[in-house]
C-alpha positions as a Markdown table, in Angstrom:
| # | Residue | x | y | z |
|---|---|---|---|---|
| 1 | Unk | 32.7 | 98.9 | 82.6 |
| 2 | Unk | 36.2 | 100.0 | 82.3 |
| 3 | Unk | 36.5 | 100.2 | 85.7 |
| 4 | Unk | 34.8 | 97.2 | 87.0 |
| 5 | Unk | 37.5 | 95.5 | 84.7 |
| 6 | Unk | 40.6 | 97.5 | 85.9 |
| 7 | Unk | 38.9 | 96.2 | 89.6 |
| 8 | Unk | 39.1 | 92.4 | 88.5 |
| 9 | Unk | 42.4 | 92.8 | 86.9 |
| 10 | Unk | 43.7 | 94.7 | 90.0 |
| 11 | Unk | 42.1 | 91.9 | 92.2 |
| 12 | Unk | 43.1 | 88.9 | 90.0 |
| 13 | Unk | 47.0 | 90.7 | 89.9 |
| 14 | Unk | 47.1 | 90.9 | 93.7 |
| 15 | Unk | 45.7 | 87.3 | 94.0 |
| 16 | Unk | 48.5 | 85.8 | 92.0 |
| 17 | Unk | 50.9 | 87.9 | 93.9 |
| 18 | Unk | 49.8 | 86.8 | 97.0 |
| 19 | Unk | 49.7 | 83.2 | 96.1 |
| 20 | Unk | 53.3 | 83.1 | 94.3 |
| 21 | Unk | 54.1 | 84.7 | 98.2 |
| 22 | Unk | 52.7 | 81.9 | 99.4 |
| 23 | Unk | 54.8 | 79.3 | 97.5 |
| 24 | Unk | 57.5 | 81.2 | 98.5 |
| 25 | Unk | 56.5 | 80.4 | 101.8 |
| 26 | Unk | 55.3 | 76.8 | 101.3 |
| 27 | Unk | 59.0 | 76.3 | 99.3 |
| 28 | Unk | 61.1 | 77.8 | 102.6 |
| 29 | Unk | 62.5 | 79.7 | 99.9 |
| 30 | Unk | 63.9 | 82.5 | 101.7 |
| 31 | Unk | 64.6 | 80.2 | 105.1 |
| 32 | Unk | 68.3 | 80.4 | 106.2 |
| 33 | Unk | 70.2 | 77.3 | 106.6 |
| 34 | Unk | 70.6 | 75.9 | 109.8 |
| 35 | Unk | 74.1 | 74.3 | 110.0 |
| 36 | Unk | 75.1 | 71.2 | 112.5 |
| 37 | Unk | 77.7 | 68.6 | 111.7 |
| 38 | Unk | 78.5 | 65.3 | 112.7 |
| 39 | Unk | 81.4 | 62.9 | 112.2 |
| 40 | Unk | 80.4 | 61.6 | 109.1 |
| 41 | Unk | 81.8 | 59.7 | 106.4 |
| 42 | Unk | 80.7 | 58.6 | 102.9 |
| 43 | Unk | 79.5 | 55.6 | 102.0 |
| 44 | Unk | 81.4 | 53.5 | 99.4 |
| 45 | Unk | 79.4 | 52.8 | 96.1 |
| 46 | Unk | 76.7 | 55.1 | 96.8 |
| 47 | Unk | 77.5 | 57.7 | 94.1 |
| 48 | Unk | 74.1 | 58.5 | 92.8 |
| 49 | Unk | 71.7 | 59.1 | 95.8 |
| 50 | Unk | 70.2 | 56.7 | 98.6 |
| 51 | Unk | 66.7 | 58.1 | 99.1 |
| 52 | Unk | 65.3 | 55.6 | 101.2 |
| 53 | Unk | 67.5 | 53.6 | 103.5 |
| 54 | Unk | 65.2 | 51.1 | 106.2 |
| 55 | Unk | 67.3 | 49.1 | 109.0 |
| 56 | Unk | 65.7 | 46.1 | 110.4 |
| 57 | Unk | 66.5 | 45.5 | 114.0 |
| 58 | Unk | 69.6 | 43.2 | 113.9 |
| 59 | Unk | 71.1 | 46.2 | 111.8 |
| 60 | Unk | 71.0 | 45.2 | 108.1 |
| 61 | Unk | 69.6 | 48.2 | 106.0 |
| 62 | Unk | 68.6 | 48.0 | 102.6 |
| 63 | Unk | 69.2 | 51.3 | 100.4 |
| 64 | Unk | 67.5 | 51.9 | 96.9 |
| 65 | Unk | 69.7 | 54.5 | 95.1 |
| 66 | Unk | 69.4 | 56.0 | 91.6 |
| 67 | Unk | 66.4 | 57.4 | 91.4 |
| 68 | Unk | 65.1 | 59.5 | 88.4 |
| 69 | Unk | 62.4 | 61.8 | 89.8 |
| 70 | Unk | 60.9 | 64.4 | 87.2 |
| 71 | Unk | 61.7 | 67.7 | 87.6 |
| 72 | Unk | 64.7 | 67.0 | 89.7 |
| 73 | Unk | 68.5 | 66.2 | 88.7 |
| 74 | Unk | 69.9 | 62.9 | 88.0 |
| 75 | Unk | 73.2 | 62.6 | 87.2 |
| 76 | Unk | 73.7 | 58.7 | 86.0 |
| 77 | Unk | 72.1 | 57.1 | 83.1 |
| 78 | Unk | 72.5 | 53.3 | 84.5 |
| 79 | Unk | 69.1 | 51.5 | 85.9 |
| 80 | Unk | 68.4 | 51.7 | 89.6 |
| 81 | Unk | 69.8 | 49.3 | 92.4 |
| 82 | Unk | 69.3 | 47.9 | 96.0 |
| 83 | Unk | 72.3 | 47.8 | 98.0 |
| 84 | Unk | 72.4 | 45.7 | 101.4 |
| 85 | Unk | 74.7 | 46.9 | 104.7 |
| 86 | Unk | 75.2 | 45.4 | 107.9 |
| 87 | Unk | 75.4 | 47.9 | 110.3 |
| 88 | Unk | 77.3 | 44.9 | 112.7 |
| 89 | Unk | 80.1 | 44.8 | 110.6 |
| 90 | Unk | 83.0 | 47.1 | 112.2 |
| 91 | Unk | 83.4 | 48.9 | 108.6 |
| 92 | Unk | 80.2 | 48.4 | 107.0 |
| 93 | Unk | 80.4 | 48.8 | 103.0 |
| 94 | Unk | 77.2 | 49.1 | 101.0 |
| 95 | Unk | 76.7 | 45.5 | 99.1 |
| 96 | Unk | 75.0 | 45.9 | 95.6 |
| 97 | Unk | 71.7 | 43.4 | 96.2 |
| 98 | Unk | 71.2 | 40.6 | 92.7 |
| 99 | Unk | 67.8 | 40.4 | 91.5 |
| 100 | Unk | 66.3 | 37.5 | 90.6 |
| 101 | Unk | 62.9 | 37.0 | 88.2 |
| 102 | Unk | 61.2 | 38.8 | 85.9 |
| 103 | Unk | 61.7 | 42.4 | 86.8 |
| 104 | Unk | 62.5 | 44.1 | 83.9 |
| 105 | Unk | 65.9 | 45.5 | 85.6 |
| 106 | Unk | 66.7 | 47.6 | 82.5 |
| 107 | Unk | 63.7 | 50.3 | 83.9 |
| 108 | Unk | 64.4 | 49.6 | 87.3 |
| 109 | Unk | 63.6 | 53.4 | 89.1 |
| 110 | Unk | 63.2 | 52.8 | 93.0 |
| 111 | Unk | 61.8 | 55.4 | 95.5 |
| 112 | Unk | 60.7 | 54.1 | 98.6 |
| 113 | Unk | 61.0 | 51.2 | 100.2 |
| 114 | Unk | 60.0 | 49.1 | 103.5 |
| 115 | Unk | 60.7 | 45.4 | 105.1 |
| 116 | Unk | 58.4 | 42.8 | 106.1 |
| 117 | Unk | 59.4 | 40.5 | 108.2 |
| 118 | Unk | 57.7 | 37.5 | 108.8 |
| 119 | Unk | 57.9 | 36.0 | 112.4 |
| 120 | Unk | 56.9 | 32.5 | 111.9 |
| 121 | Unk | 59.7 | 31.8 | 109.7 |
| 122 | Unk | 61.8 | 35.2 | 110.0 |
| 123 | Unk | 61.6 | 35.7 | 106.3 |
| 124 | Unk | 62.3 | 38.8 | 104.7 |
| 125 | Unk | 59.9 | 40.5 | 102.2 |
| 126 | Unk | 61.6 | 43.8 | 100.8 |
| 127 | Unk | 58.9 | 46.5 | 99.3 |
| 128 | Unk | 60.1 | 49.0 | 96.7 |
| 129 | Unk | 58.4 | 51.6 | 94.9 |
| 130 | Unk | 59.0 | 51.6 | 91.0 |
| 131 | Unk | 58.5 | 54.3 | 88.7 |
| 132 | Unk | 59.6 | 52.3 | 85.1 |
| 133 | Unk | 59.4 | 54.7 | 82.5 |
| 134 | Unk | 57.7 | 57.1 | 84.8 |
| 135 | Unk | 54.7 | 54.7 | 85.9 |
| 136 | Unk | 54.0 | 53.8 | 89.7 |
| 137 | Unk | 53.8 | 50.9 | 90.9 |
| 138 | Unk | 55.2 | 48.8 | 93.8 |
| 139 | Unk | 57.6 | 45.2 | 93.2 |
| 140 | Unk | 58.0 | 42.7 | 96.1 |
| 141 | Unk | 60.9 | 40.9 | 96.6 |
| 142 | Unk | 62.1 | 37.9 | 98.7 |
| 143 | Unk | 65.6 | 38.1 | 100.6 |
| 144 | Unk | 67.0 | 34.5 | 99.9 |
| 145 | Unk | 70.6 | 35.2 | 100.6 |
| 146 | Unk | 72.9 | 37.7 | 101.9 |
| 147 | Unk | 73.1 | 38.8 | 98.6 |
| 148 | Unk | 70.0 | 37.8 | 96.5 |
| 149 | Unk | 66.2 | 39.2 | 96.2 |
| 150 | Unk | 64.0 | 37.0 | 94.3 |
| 151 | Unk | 61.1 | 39.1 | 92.7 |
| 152 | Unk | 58.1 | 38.1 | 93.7 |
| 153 | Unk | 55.0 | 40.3 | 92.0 |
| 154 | Unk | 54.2 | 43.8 | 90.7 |
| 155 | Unk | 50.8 | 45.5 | 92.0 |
| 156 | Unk | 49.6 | 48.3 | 90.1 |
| 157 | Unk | 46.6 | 50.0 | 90.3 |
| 158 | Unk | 44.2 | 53.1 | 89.5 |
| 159 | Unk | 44.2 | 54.4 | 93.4 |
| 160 | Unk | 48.4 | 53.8 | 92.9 |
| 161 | Unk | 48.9 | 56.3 | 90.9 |
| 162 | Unk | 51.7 | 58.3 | 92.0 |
| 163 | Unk | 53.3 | 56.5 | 95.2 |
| 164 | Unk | 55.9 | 57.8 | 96.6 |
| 165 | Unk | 56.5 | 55.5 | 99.9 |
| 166 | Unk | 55.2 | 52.6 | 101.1 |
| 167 | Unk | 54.9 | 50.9 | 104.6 |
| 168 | Unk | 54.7 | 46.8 | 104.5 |
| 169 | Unk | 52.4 | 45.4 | 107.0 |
| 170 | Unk | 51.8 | 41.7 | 105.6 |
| 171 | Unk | 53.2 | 39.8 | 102.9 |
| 172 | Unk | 51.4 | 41.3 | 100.5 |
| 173 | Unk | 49.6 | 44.2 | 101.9 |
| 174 | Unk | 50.6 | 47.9 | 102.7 |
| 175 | Unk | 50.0 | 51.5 | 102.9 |
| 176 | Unk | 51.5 | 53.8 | 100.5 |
| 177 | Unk | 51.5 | 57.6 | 100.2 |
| 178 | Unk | 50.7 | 59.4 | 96.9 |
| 179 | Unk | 52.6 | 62.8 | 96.2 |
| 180 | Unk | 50.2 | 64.1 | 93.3 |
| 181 | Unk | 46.5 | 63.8 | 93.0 |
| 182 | Unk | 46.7 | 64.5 | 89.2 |
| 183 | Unk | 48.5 | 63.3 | 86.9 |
| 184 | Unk | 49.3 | 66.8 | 85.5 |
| 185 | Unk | 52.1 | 68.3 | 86.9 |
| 186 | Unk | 50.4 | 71.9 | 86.0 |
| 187 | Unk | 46.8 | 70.8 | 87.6 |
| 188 | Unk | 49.3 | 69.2 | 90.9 |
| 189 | Unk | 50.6 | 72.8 | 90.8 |
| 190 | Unk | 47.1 | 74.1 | 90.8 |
| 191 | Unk | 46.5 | 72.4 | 94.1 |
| 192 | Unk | 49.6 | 73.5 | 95.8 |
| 193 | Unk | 48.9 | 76.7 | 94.5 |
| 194 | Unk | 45.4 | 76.9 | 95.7 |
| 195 | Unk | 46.4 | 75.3 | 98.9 |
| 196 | Unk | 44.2 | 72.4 | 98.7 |
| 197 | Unk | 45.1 | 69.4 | 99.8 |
| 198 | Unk | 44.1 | 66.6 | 97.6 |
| 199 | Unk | 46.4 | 63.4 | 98.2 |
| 200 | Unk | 46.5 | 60.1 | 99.8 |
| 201 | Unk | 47.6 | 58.0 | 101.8 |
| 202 | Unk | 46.4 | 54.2 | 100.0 |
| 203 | Unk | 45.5 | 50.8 | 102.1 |
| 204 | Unk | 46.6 | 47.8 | 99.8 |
| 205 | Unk | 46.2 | 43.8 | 100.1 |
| 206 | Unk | 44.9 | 41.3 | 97.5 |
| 207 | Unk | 41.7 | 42.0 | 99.3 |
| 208 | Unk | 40.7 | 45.3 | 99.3 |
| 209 | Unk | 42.1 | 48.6 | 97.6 |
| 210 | Unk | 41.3 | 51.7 | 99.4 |
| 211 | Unk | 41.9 | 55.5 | 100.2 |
| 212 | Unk | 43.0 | 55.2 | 104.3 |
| 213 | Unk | 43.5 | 58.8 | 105.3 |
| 214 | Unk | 43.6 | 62.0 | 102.6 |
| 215 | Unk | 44.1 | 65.9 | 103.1 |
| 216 | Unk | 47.6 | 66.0 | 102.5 |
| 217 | Unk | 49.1 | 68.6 | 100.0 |
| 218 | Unk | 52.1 | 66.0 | 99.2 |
| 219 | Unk | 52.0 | 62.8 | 101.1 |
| 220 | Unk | 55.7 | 61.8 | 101.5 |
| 221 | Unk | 57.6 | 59.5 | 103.9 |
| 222 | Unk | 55.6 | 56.9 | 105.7 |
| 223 | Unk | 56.3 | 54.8 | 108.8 |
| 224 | Unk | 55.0 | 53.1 | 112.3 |
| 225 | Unk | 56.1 | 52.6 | 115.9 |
| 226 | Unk | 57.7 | 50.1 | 117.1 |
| 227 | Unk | 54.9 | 48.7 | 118.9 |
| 228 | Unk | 52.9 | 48.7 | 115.4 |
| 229 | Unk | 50.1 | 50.9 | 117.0 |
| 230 | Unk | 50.8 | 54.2 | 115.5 |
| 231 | Unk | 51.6 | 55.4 | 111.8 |
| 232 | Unk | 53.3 | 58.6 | 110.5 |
| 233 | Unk | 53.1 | 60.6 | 107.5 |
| 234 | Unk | 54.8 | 63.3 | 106.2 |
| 235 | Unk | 53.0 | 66.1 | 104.3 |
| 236 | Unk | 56.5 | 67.6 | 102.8 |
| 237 | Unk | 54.4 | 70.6 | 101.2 |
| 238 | Unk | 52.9 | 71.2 | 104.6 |
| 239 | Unk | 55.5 | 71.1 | 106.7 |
| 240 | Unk | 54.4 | 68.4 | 109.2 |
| 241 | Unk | 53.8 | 64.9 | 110.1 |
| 242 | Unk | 50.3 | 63.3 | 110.9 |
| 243 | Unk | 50.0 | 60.4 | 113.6 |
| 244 | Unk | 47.5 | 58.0 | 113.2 |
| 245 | Unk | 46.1 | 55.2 | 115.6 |
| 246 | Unk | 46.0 | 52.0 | 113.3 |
| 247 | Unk | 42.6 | 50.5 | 114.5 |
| 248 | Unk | 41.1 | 46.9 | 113.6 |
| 249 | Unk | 40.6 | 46.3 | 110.0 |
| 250 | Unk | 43.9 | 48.3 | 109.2 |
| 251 | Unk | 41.4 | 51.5 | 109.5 |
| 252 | Unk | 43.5 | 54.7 | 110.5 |
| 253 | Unk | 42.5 | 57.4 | 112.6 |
| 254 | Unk | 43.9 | 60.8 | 112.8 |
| 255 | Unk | 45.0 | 61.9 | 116.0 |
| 256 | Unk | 47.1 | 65.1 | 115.6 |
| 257 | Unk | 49.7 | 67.1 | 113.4 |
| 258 | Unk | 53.0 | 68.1 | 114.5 |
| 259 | Unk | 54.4 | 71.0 | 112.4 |
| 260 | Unk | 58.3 | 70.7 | 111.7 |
| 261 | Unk | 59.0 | 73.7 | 109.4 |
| 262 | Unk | 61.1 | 72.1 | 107.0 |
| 263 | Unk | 60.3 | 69.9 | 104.3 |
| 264 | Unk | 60.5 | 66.8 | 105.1 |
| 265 | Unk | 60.6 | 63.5 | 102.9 |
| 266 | Unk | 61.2 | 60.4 | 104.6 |
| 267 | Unk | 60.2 | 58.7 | 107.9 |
| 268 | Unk | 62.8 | 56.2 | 110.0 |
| 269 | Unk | 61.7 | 55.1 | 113.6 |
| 270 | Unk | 64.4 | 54.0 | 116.3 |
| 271 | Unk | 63.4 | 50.5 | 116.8 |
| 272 | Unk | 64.4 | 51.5 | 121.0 |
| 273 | Unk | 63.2 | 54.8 | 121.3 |
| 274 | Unk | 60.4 | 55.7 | 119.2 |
| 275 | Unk | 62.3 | 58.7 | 118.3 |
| 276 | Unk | 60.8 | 59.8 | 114.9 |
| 277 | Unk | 63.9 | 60.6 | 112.6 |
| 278 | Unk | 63.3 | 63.1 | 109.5 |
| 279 | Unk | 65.3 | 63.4 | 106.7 |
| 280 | Unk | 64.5 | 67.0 | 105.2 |
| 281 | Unk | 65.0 | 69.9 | 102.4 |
| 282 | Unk | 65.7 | 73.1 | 104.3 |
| 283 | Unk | 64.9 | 74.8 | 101.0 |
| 284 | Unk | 62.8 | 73.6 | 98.4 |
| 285 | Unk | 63.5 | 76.0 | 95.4 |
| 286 | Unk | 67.2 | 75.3 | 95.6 |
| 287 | Unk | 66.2 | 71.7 | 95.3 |
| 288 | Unk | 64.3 | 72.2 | 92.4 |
| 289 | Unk | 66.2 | 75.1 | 90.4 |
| 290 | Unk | 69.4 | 73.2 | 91.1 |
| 291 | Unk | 72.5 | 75.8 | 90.8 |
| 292 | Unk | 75.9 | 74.2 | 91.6 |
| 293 | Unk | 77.2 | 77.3 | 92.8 |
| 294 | Unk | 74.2 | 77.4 | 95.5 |
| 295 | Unk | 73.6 | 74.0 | 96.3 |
| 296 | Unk | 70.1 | 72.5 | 97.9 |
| 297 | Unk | 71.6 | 71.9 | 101.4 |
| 298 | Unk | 70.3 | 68.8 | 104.0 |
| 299 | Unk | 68.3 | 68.5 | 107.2 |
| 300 | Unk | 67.6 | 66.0 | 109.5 |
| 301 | Unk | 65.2 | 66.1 | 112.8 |
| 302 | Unk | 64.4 | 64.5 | 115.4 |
| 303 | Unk | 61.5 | 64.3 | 117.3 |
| 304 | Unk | 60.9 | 62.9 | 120.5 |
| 305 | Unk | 57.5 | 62.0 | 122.3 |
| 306 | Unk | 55.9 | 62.8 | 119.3 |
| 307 | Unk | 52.6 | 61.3 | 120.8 |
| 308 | Unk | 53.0 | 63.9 | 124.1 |
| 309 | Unk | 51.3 | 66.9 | 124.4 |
| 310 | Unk | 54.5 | 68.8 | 123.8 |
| 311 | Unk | 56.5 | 66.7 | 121.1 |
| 312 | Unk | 60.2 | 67.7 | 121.6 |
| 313 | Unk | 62.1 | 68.5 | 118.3 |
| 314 | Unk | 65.8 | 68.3 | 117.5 |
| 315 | Unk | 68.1 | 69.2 | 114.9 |
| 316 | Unk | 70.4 | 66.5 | 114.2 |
| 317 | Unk | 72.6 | 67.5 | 111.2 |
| 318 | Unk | 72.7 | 70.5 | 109.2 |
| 319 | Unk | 74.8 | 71.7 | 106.0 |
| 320 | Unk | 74.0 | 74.0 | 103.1 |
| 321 | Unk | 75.1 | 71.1 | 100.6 |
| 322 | Unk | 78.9 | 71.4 | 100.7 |
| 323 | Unk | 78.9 | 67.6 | 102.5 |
| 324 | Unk | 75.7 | 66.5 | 101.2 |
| 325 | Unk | 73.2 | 67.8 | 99.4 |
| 326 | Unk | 69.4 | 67.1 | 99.3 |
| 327 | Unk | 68.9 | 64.6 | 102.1 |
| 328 | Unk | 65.5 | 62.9 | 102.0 |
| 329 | Unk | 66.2 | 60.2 | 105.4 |
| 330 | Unk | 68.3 | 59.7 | 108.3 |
| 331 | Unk | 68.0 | 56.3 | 109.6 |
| 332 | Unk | 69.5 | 55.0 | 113.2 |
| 333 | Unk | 70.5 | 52.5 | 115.2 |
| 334 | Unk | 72.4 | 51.9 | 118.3 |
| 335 | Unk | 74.3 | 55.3 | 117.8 |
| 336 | Unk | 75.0 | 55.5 | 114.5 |
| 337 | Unk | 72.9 | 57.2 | 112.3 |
| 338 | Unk | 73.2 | 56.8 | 107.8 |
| 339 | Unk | 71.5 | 59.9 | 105.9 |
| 340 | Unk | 70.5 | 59.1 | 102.4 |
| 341 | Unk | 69.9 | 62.1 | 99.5 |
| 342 | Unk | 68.1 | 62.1 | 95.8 |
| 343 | Unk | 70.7 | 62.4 | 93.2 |
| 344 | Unk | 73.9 | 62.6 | 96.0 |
| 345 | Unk | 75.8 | 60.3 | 98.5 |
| 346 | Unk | 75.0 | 58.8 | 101.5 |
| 347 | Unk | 76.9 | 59.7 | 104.7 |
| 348 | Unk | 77.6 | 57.2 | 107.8 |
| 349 | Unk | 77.5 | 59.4 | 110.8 |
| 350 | Unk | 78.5 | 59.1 | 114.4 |
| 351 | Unk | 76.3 | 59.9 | 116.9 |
| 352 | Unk | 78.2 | 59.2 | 120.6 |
C-alpha cells in the first residue's frame, strides 16, 4: 500500500511539474525579446494606457484608456475615458470624448471597443466594453459631435459574462469574445492549466443571444475584413488567431488557425490591405508579476494573406518596455501606425 501511494504521489508530483512547464510555456516566459523600432512618438494625454484604439476609414480613431484589469497594474485612480484623434490633422492630439446620458461615469472601466457606422445616414455608433465595479457588460454610444457621445443603452447578460472585445456589426448587434469561462479566477486557472479550452466567442442583437464559435483558451481581440466576409479572433493563451467565414444568419464558420507565437491581445485590419495587425505581450509573466526593474516589453505583428495557404508574418515593432511597455494593439492607416498598451502610453509611429 505504501508503495502504490509513494507511485501516485510520484505521479501526481511529476504531473504538476509538467504542467507548471507548460504554463511556462503557454506564458512565453522564458522567450527572448525581439527588438525593432520605429520613429515613434508619444501621444499627448494618454498617460494611463490606450488598450483599444479603432480608426474608421476617413482616419478618426477612438481610444478607451484607463483600464483597471484584475490582476494587472493600474497606476491612476480617476474613472476611465474615450479620447477621439484625427489621424488628418498634420499633428494629431488625442481629444478627451464628453459623455452624455445616464452612464454612471464615476465607474466608467473601458476595454474594448468597435465603430458602427451606419451607411444610410453615415452615423456613428461607438461600442465599448465596461467592466463597472468589475461587472461586464457592453454601453453604446452615439457620436453627435466632434466632441460628444450620447449614451445610448447598456446590454448585459448571463452568456456576457466576462467580454473582453466586441465587434459592432448593426446598431445594436455584435460579437464579443469572453476571456474566462468561470467566474473564478482559480477554476479559469484550472482550465488554462489543464489546457482546456472553454471560452467564447458571443453573437448579440435584441433578437437572439447566442454562443457563435467556442474552443478558445482566452478569447481576446476581435475583428473583420474589410469586405465584411471574414472575422478574426485571437486566442492570446494559445498563441494564434482563428478566421471565420461569417455566413447568413451571422452564423460563423471556422476555417483555419494561424499560430503567431506571442501573445497577442487585440485585432486592427488595414481598411486597404487586409493586413491583419497584432498588438502583443512577448512575455506574459513579466506582464503579470510586474517588476519595474524588468519591465513587460511590447510586440506588434503583422500578417499578410492571412487567408493564403502560407499566411506571411512580420514583426513590426519590438522593445523590451524601455519605450513602451505592454502593448495590447497597433492600429494603421495610410502609413502611420498608433500602438496602444494597458496601464502605459500610446505611441504614434512612422511607418514610410
Amino acid at each position: 500500500m505504501k508503495k502504490v501511494l509513494a507511485a501516485v504521489v510520484a505521479a501526481f508530483a511529476a504531473f504538476i511539474g509538467y504542467k507548471f512547464l507548460k504554463l511556462n510555456e503557454m506564458m512565453l516566459a522564458s522567450r527572448e525579446m525581439p527588438l525593432k523600432y520605429l520613429n515613434c512618438q508619444y501621444l499627448k494625454n494618454i498617460e494611463y494606457g490606450a488598450e483599444d484604439i479603432t480608426i474608421l476609414k476617413d482616419g478618426l480613431a477612438f481610444l478607451s484608456t484607463g483600464l483597471k484589469y484584475p490582476g494587472l497594474p493600474s497606476f491612476s485612480d480617476e474613472p476611465g475615458k474615450i479620447y477621439i484623434l484625427d489621424l488628418l490633422h498634420p499633428k494629431p492630439t488625442p481629444v478627451e470624448l464628453q459623455i452624455k446620458g445616464e452612464l454612471d461615469l464615476n465607474s466608467f472601466n473601458p476595454h474594448g471597443i468597435s465603430v458602427y457606422t451606419d451607411e444610410a445616414d453615415d452615423s456613428v455608433y461607438l461600442f465599448v466594453v465596461n467592466h463597472p465595479e468589475h461587472k461586464s457588460q457592453v454601453e453604446i454610444f452615439h457620436l453627435v459631435q466632434e466632441d460628444t457621445l450620447v449614451h445610448l443603452k447598456t446590454i448585459a447578460h448571463p452568456l456576457l459574462h466576462s467580454v473582453n472585445d466586441i465587434l459592432a456589426v448593426g446598431k445594436e448587434s455584435f460579437y464579443a469574445t469572453n476571456d474566462h469561462y468561470f467566474a473564478s479566477d482559480v477554476l479559469h486557472f484550472l482550465t488554462l492549466i489543464l489546457d482546456y479550452p472553454m471560452c467564447e466567442v458571443v453573437y448579440y442583437s435584441p433578437e437572439e443571444v447566442r454562443v457563435a464559435a467556442n474552443g478558445f483558451l482566452s478569447a481576446n481581440g476581435i475583428n473583420i475584413s474589410p469586405d465584411k466576409r471574414y472575422i478574426y479572433v485571437s486566442d492570446i493563451v494559445g498563441h494564434d488567431i482563428k478566421v471565420y467565414e461569417r455566413q447568413q444568419g451571422e452564423q460563423l464558420r471556422f476555417l483555419k488557425s494561424v499560430a503567431v507565437g506571442s501573445l497577442c491581445d487585440n485585432i486592427e485590419v488595414d481598411h486597404r490591405t487586409g493586413d491583419i495587425w497584432l498588438g502583443c505581450h512577448p512575455n506574459g509573466q513579466k506582464l503579470v508579476k510586474y517588476d519595474p526593474e524588468d519591465l513587460a516589453g511590447s510586440e506588434v505583428i503583422r500578417i499578410k494573406n492571412i487567408l493564403s495557404e502560407k499566411p506571411v508574418m512580420s514583426l513590426e515593432y519590438g522593445d523590451d518596455g524601455h519605450v513602451l511597455i505592454a502593448s495590447t494593439v497597433a492600429a494603421p492607416f495610410e502609413g502611420k501606425l498608433l500602438i496602444g498598451s494597458i496601464f502605459h502610453k500610446a505611441l504614434y509611429c512612422d511607418l514610410k
